[in-house]
N, C-alpha and C positions, 0 to 999 in steps of 0.2 A: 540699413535694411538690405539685404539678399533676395527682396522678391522675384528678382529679374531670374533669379539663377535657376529655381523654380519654374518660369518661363522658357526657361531653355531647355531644363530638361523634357517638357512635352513640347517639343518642337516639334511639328510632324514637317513630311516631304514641303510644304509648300512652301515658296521663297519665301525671305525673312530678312531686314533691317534692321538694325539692332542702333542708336542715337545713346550716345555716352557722351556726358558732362566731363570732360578732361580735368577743367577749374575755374575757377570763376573770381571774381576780383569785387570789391562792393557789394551794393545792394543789388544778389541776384535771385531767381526765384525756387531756385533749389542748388544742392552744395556737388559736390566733384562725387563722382559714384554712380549716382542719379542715370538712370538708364530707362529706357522703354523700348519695346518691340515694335514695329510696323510691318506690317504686312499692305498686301493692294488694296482691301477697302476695311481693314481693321487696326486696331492697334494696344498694344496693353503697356500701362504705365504713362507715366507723363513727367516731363521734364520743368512743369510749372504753367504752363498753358500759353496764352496770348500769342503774341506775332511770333514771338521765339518758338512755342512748338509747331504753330503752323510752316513756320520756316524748315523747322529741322523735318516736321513729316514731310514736306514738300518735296525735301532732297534726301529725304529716306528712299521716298517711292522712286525717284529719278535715280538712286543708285542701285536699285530692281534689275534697271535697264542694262548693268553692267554684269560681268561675270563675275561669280561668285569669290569671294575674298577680296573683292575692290571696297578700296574706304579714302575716304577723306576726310582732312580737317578745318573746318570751320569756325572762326571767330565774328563773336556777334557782340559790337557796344549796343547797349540797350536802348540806350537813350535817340544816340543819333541815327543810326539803321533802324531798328525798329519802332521809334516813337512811344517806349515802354518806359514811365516814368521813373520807376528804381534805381534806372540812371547805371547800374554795375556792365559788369562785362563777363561773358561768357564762352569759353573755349568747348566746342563739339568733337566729337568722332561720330561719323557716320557709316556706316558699315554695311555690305552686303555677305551676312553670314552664311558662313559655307559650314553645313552640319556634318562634312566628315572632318572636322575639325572641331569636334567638341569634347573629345576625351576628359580633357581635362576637369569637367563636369562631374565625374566619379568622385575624386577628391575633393571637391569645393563646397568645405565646412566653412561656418563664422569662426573665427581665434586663427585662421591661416590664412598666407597671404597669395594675392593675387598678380603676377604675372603677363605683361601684354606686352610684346615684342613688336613693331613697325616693320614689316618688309615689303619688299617689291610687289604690289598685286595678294598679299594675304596681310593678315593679322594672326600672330600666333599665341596664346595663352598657354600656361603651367601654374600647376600650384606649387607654395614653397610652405614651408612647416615652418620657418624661420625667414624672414626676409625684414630686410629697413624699408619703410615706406617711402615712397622720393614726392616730392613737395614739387607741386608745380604751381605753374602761374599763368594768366590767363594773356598775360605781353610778353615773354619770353618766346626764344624761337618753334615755330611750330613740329612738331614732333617729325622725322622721316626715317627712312630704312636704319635701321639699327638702333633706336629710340628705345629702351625699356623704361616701364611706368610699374612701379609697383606699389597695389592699394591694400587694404584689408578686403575678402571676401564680402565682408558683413558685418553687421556688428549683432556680439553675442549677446542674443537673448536675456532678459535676467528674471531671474527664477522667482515665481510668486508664491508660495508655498498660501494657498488663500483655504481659511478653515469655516463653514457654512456654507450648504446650500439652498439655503431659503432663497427670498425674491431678490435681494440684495446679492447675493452669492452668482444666482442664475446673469441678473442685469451686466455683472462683472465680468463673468464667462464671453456674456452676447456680444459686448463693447472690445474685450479683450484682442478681438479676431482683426490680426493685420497689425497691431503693438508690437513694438518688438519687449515682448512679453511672454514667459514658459510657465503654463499656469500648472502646480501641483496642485490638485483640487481638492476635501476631505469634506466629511461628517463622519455623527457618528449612528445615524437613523435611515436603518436598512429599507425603507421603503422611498429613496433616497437613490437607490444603488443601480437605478434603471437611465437617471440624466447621465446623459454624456459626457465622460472626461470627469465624473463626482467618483472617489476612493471612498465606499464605505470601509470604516476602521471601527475598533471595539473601543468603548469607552477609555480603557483600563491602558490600552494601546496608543491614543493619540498624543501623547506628550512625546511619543518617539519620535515621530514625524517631524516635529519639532526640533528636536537635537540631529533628526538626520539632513535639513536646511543647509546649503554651503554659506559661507561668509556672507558671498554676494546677492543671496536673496533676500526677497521683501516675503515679510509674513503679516499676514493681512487677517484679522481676530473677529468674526460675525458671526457667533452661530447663534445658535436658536435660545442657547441657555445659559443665562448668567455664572452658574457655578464652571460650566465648560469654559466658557470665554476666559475668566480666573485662569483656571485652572496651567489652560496655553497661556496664558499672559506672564505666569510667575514662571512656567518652561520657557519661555522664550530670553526672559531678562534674565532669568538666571543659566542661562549655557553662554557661550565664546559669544562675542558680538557679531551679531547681522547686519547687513544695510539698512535695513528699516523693522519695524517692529510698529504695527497700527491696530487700534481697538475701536470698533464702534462702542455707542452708549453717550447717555447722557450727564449731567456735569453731575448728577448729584451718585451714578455709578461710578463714574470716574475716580471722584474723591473720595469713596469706599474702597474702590482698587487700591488707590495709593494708598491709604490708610492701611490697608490688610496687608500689602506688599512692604512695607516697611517692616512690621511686625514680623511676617513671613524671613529677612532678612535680607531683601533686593535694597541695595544701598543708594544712595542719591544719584551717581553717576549712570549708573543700569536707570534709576527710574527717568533721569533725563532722555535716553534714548528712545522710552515710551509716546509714540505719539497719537493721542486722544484728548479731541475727536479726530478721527479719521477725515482724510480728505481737505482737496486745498479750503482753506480759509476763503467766507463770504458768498460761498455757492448755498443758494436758498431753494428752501426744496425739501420734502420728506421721500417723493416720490422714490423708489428704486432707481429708475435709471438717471436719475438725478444724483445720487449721492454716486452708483456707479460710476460716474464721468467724473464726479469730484475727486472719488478716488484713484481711478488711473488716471487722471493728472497728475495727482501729489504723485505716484510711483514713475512716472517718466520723467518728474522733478530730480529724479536720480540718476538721470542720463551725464555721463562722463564723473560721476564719483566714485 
C-alpha cells in the first residue's frame, strides 16, 4: 500500500516524523514498508499498535526535538523489550522530515521503485523506473551513512472492472475505499449515471468494456438483469484470459449459464476460470454489505498472483 505517499504529498509547514518498518523477522505486526506520520499531538497510519507504536511515536515526537533531516534506527525484539506476544523482531527508521526534501514525490507511482539513501544528519530518497529491490533483515547490521535500501513505491492496484450498480454494486464501491483496489465501475440505466465513480454505457456497448479489461483485472458480473449478466459472462470467457472472472446468482442460474455457455461455444477450460457464486466460500448472509465483504475478500485472495 502507498498511503503514506499521499500523506506526504499534503504535508503542510508543520513539523513532521515520518516511522518506517525497515524489516522485520517472525511474527511481526506489520511487514517492511509499513510507515506512519506523527506529528506533536496527531498522527496518521500505524505500524500495528501496542508497545511497539507507542514506542516508535514516543521517539517520533522526541526526534521533533532535533533538526530537520535527523533520523535514527531502532531495533525492537517484541517479545523481550516490549512484552508483545508475537514474539518477532522489528527494525525501525524514525525520522524528522525535512519538506524541502520531498521532490521526489512528483514521481512516486506504484510499478517504480523507491530509493532511500542514509547520510550524515539527512535521509535522501529518488525514484528509479528500474531498480532491484535489496532484502533486508531485522539482525543484520544497522543501516549508516551510505546505506541504500531499495523498496517498491507500492503496490499496484489491481483493476476491478465491477458491472452493476444496484445495492450490491454501491456496498462494493463503500467497502472498496483503502483496498488496494482500481474500481472501473458500469451499468447500463441512465438514472444510475448521478452515483459516483458509476460509467453509464449503452446496452449494445457494454461487452466492449469487457475486452478493453487488462490481463490483470478482476471482472466482477452483478447487474440487475439476467440476460446482461449472460451476455458479460460469455464476453468475458470468451476474450484473452483475465485474473478473475466472478458472477453473482444462484445454483439453479448458474447451471443455465453453464448449460448455455457451452452451447454458445465457451469450452471447459474458459468455463473452469468462471467462478460462481461469487465470493469467499461460507460467508452467510443475503444482506449487501455482506456479500460485499465476501466479495473483496475472494478479490484480495489474488494478492501476489
Amino acid at each position: 500500500m502507498s498511503q503514506w505517499i499521499g500523506w506526504l504529498r499534503r504535508l503542510a509547514a508543520e513539523p513532521c516524523a515520518m516511522v518506517s518498518v525497515l524489516a522485520t523477522e517472525g511474527s511481526a505486526p506489520r511487514g517492511a514498508g509499513t510507515r506512519m506520520l506523527v506529528r506533536a499531538g496527531a498522527q496518521e497510519g500505524t505500524i500495528g499498535g501496542g508497545q511497539l507504536e507507542y514506542r516508535a511515536v514516543e521517539q517520533a515526537r522526541a526526534i521533533l526535538d532535533h533538526p530537520v533531516g535527523s533520523w535514527r534506527v531502532q531495533d525492537y525484539p517484541l517479545g523481550p523489550m516490549l512484552g508483545q506476544c508475537c514474539g518477532g523482531r522489528v527494525r525501525l527508521l524514525i525520522e524528522h522530515l525535512d519538506p524541502a526534501g520531498l521532490d521526489w514525490l512528483h514521481d512516486a507511482e506504484p510499478g517504480r521503485m523507491l530509493e532511500t539513501r542514509f547520510e550524515e544528519g539527512a535521509i535522501a530518497r529518488r525514484i528509479h523506473e528500474r531498480e532491484t529491490a535489496t532484502r533486508q533483515s531485522a539482525r543484520s547490521a544497522k543501516p549508516r551513512a551510505g546505506t541504500r535500501v531499495i523498496e517498491p513505491v507500492g503496490e499496484r492496484p489491481r483493476p476491478v472492472y465491477l458491472f452493476g450498480a444496484g445495492h450490491v454494486g454501491q456496498a462494493i464501491a463503500r467497502h472498496a475505499t483503502g483496498l488496494p483496489l482500481q474500481l472501473a465501475w458500469f451499468d447500463t440505466r441512465p438514472e444510475l449515471e448521478a452515483i459516483d465513480g458509476v460509467t453509464v454505457v449503452a446496452l449494445e456497448d457494454i461487452a466492449q468494456c469487457v475486452e478493453a479489461a487488462p490481463a490483470e483485472a478482476a471482472i466482477v458480473i452483478l447487474t440487475h438483469d439476467h440476460p446482461l449478466d449472460y451476455h458479460l459472462t460469455l464476453a468475458a470467457l470468451g476474450r484473452d484470459p483475465v485474473a478473475f472472472v466472478g458472477l453473482i446468482g444462484s445454483s439453479t442460474k448458474l447451471a443455465r449459464f453453464r448449460s448455455r455457455l457451452k452451447a454458445d461455444g465457451i469450452g471447459e477450460e474458459a468455463l473452469a476460470r468462471l467462478t460462481a457464486p461469487i465470493g469467499v466460500p461460507g460467508v452467510r448472509g443475503k444482506e449487501p454489505d455482506v456479500i460485499a465483504i465476501a466479495i473483496l475478500a475472494q478479490l484480495l485472495q489474488l494478492r501476489g498472483q
